[in-house]
C-alpha positions in Angstrom: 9.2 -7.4 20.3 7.8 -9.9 18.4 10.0 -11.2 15.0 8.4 -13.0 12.2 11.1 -14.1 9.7 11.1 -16.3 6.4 13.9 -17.8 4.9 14.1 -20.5 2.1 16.6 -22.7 3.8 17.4 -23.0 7.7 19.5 -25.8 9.8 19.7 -28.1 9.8 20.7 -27.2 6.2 24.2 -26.3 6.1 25.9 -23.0 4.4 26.4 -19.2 4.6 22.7 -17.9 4.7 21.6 -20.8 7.0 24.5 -19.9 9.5 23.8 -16.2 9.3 20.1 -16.6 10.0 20.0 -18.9 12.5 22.6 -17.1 14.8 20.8 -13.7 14.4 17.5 -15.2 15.2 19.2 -17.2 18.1 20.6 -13.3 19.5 17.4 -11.7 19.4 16.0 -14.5 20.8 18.3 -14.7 23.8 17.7 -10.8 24.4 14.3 -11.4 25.0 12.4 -11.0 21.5 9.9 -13.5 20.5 11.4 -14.8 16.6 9.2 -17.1 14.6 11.1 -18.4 12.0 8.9 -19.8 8.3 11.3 -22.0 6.5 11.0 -24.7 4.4 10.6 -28.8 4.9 13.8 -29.3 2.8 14.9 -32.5 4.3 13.5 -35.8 4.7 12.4 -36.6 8.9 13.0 -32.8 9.9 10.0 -32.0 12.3 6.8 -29.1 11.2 7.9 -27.2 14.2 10.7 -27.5 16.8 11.7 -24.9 19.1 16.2 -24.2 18.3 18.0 -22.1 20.2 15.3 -20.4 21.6 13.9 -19.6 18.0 9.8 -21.3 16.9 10.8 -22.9 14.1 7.7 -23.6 11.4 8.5 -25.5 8.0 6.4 -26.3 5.0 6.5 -28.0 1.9 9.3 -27.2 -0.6 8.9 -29.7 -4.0 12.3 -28.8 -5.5 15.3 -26.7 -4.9 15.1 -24.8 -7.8 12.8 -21.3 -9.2 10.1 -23.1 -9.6 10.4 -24.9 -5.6 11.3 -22.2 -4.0 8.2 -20.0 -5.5 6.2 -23.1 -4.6 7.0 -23.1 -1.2 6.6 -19.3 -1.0 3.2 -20.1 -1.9 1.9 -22.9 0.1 4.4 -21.0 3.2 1.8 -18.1 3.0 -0.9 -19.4 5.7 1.4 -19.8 8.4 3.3 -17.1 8.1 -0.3 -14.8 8.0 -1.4 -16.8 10.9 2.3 -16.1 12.9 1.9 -12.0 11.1 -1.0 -11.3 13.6 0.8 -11.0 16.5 4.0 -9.7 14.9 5.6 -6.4 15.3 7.9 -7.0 12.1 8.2 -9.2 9.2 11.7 -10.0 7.7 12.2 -11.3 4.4 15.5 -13.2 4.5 15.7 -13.8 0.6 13.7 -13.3 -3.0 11.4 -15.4 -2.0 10.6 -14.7 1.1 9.4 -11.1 0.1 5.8 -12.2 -1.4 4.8 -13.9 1.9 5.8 -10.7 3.9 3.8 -8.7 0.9 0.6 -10.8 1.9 0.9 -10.9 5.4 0.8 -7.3 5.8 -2.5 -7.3 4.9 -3.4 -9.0 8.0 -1.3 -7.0 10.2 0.4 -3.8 8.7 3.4 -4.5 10.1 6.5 -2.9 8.7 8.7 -5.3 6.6 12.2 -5.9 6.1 13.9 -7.5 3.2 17.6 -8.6 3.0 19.3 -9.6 -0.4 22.0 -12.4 0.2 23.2 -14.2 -2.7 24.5 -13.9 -6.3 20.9 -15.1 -7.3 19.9 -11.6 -6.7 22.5 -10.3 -9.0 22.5 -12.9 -11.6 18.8 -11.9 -12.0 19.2 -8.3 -11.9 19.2 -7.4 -15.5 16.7 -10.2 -16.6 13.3 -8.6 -18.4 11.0 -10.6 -16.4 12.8 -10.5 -12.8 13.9 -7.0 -13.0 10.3 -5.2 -12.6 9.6 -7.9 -9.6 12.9 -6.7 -7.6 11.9 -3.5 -8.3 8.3 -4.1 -6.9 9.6 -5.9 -4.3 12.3 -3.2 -3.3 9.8 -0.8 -3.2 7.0 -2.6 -0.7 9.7 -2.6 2.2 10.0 -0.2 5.1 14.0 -0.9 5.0 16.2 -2.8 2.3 19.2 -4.7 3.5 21.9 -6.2 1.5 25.3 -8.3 2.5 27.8 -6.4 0.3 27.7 -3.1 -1.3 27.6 -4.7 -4.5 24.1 -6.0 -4.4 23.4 -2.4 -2.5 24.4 -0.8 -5.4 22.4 -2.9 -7.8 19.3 -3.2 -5.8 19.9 1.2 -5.7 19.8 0.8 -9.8 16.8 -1.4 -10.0 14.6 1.3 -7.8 16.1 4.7 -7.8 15.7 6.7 -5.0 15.2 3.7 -2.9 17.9 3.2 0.0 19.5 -0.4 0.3 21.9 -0.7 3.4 25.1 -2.5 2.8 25.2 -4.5 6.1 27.6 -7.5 6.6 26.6 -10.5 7.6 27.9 -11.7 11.2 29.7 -14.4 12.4 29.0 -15.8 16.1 32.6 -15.6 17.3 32.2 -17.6 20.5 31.4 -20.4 18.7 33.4 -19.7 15.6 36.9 -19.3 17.2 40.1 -21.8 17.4 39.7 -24.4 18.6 41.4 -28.5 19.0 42.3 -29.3 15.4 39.4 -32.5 14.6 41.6 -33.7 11.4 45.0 -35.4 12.6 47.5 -33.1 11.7 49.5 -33.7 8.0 52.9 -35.0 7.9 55.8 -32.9 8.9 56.4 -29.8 6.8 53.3 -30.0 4.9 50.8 -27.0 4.6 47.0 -27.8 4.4 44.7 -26.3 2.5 40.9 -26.0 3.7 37.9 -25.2 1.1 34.3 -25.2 3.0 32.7 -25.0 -0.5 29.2 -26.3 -1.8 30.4 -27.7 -5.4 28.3 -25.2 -7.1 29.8 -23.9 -11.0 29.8 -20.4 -8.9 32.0 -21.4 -6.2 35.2 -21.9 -8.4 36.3 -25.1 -7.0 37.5 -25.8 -10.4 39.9 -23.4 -10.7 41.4 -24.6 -7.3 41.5 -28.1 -8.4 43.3 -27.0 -11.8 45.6 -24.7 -9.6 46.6 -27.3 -7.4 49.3 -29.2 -9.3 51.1 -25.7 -9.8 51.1 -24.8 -5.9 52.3 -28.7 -5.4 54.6 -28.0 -7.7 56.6 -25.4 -5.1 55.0 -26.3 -1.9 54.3 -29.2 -0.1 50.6 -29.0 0.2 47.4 -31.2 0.5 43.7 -29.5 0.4 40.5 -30.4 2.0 37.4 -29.8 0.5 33.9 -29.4 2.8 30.8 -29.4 0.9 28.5 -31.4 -1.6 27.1 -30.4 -4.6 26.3 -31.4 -8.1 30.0 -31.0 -9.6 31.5 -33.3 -7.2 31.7 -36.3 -9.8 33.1 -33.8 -12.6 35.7 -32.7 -10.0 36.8 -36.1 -8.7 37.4 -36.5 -12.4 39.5 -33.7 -12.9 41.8 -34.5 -9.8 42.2 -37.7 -11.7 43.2 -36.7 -14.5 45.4 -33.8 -13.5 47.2 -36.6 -11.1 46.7 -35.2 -7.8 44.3 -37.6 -5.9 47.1 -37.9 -3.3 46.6 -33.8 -2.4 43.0 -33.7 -2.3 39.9 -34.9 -0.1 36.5 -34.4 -0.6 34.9 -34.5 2.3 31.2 -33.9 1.8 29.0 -31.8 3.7 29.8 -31.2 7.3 26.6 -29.9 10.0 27.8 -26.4 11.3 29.1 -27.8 14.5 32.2 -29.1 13.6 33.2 -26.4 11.4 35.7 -25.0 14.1 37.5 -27.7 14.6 37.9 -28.6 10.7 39.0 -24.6 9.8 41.1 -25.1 12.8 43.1 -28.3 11.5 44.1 -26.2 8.3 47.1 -23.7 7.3 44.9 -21.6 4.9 41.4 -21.4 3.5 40.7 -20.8 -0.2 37.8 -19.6 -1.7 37.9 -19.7 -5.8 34.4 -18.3 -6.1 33.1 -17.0 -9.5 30.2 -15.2 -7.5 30.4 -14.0 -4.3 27.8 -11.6 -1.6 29.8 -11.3 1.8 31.1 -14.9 2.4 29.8 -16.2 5.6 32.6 -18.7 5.3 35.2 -16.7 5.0 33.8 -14.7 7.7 34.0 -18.0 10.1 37.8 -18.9 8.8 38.7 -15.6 9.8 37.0 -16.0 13.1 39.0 -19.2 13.8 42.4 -17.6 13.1 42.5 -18.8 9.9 44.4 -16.2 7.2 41.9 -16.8 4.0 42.8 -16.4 0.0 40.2 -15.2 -2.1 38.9 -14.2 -5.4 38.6 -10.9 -6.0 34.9 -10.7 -6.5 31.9 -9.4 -4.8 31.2 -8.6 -1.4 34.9 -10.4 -0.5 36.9 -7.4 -0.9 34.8 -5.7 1.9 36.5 -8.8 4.3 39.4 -9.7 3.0 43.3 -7.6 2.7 46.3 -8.5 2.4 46.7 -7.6 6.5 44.3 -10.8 6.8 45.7 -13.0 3.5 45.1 -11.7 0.2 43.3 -11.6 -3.0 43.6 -13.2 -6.7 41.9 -13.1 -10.0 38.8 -15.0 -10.3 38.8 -17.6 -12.8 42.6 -17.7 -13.0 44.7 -21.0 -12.1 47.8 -19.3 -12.1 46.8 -16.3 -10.0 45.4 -18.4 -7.7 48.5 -20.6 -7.3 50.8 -17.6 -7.1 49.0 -15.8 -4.2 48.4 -19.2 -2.0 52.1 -20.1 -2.4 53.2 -16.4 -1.5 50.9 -17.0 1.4 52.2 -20.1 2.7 56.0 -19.4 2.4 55.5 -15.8 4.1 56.2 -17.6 7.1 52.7 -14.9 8.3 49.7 -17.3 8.8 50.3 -17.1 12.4 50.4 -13.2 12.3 47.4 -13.4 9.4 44.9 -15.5 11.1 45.1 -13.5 14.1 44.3 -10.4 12.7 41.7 -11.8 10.9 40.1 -12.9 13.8 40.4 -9.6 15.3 38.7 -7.7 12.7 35.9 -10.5 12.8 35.1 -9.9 17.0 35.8 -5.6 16.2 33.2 -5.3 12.8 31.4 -8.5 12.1 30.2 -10.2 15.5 27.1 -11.8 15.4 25.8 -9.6 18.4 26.8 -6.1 16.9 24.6 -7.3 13.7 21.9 -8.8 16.1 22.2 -5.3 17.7 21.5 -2.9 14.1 18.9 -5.1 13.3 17.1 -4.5 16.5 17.9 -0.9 15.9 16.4 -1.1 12.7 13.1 -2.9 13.9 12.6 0.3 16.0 12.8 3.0 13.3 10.8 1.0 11.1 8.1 0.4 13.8 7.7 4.0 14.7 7.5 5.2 11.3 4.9 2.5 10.5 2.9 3.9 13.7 3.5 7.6 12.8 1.7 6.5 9.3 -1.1 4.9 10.7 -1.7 7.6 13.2 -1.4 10.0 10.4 -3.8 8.3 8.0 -6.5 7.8 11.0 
């Protein structure tokens, strides 16, 4: 079979949707399917075409990383991925605006297309005048509509009655993803760490974490680490200043996926504050390396995350926060925690068994594409 997906953003960026992607394209690949992968030139000296994991990677230009960029780049994308959509058997949109490309390129080849809605752009632009009949439209052109928590099922459901949108959850490769020698030097004697792999994004919460903090240092003996960049870091380094906690707290910028393991593995807990939330990748990966996670209750994270794996808290709420990560940490249950969270990973959220529904779904869709044809010739 032969895959043609587009995606905004691809490693070597670094975060959920990039992780996701590339280790479902890298699993099809390596059970024999050709995957051609459009993405976008979104850092300076990355090659126009390399070959990772088995996966033909193609990139073009991206101006910005914003609306107006990522439209840009869906534009100017459009040639090679019509070129790549004549030998293809299926085209996969991996975000919003991947979809046009797929739109246009089935005009060459009338290949079936898939769409998959990942993020909280999706639902912060749900209700919008302007974007609302474009998800619609958009919703409606594809042979199968995938979304990573029931949430943005639900709301993609709304925007196009009698449309189906299949709540799948994203995957975690779990041979990679797994516990593994700690790379941080462990914290001094009796002292709990706290990991955050967070881009510093308003909708990631890190905030509320960093205003929680004193109150959990307060009880326990605690330091956090912090993996990820993004335009609040300055603001938040400010706010651990004055707040007087500089001495719990390390920012440690953004990290390339493969050392990931062994950072979740040299912590005690992961947090993850978020405002907004599809089915966290990175919680998904914590859990995989027997990690127990705290979370807001928000989104897709509910779907992941119990108390039989950590627990939940209010989003927004310092307090809350505090309470449930120092209930957590004096359980004397991370051990217990982190290990079934990594079983539940390996039993519902391997990469292979999502590698494995997509190919299923590439099937159906493919037969009922040819069944059309046949019917209309």
């Amino acid at each position: 079979m032969n895959v043609l997906m587009h995606c905004v953003y691809f490693p070597p960026e670094v975060g959920g949707l990039e992780s996701h992607v590339y280790y479902l394209c890298k699993a099809m690949a390596e059970r024999g399917h050709r995957v051609d992968m459009v993405t976008s030139l979104s850092q300076p000296g990355i090659p126009k075409h390399e070959v990772m994991g088995g996966v033909n990677v193609w990139r073009s230009w991206m101006p910005a990383r914003n609306t107006a960029g990522w439209a840009a780049h869906a534009f100017f994308s459009m040639p090679r991925f019509g070129r790549l959509a004549a030998r293809a058997d299926v085209l996969h949109a991996q975000d919003i605006a991947s979809v046009m490309p797929a739109m246009v390129a089935q005009r060459v080849r009338s290949a079936p297309i898939v769409t998959t809605y990942h993020t909280s752009h999706f639902l912060k632009r749900a209700d919008s005048p302007f974007w609302r009949p474009i998800f619609r439209r958009f919703l409606l052109a594809a042979d199968h509509n995938l979304a990573a928590s029931r949430e943005i099922a639900a709301v993609g459901e709304a925007i196009a009655p009698g449309t189906s949108v299949e709540p799948l959850t994203n995957g975690v490769e779990t041979s990679f993803f797994c516990r593994t020698e700690p790379t941080l030097a462990p914290p001094p004697e009796g002292r709990f760490r706290l990991i955050l792999p967070r881009r510093l994004f308003h909708k990631n919460g890190v905030e509320y974490f960093v205003r929680a903090l004193p109150l959990i240092a307060a009880r326990v003996d605690v330091e956090a680490v912090v993996i990820g960049e993004g335009p609040e870091r300055d603001a938040l380094e400010r706010l651990v200043g004055e707040l007087g906690v500089q001495d719990r707290i390390t920012f440690m910028g953004a990290r390339p996926n493969a050392d990931m393991p062994g950072l979740l593995s040299s912590g005690d807990l992961a947090v993850f504050p978020s405002l907004m939330e599809a089915t966290s990748v990175a919680a998904l990966e914590a859990m995989s390396c027997e990690l127990p996670v705290a979370a807001s209750n928000v989104g897709g994270l509910p779907e992941i995350i119990s108390d039989q794996v950590g627990g939940l808290f209010e989003s927004a709420n310092p307090e809350a926060l505090a309470a449930k990560v120092v209930a957590l940490l004096s359980s004397g249950s991370l051990r217990a925690l982190g290990a079934e969270g990594r079983r539940r990973v390996v039993a519902n959220w391997s990469n292979g068994r999502l590698a494995d529904r997509h190919l299923e779904i590439y099937e159906q869709v493919i037969a009922r594409r040819q069944a059309h044809l046949r019917e209309r010739a």
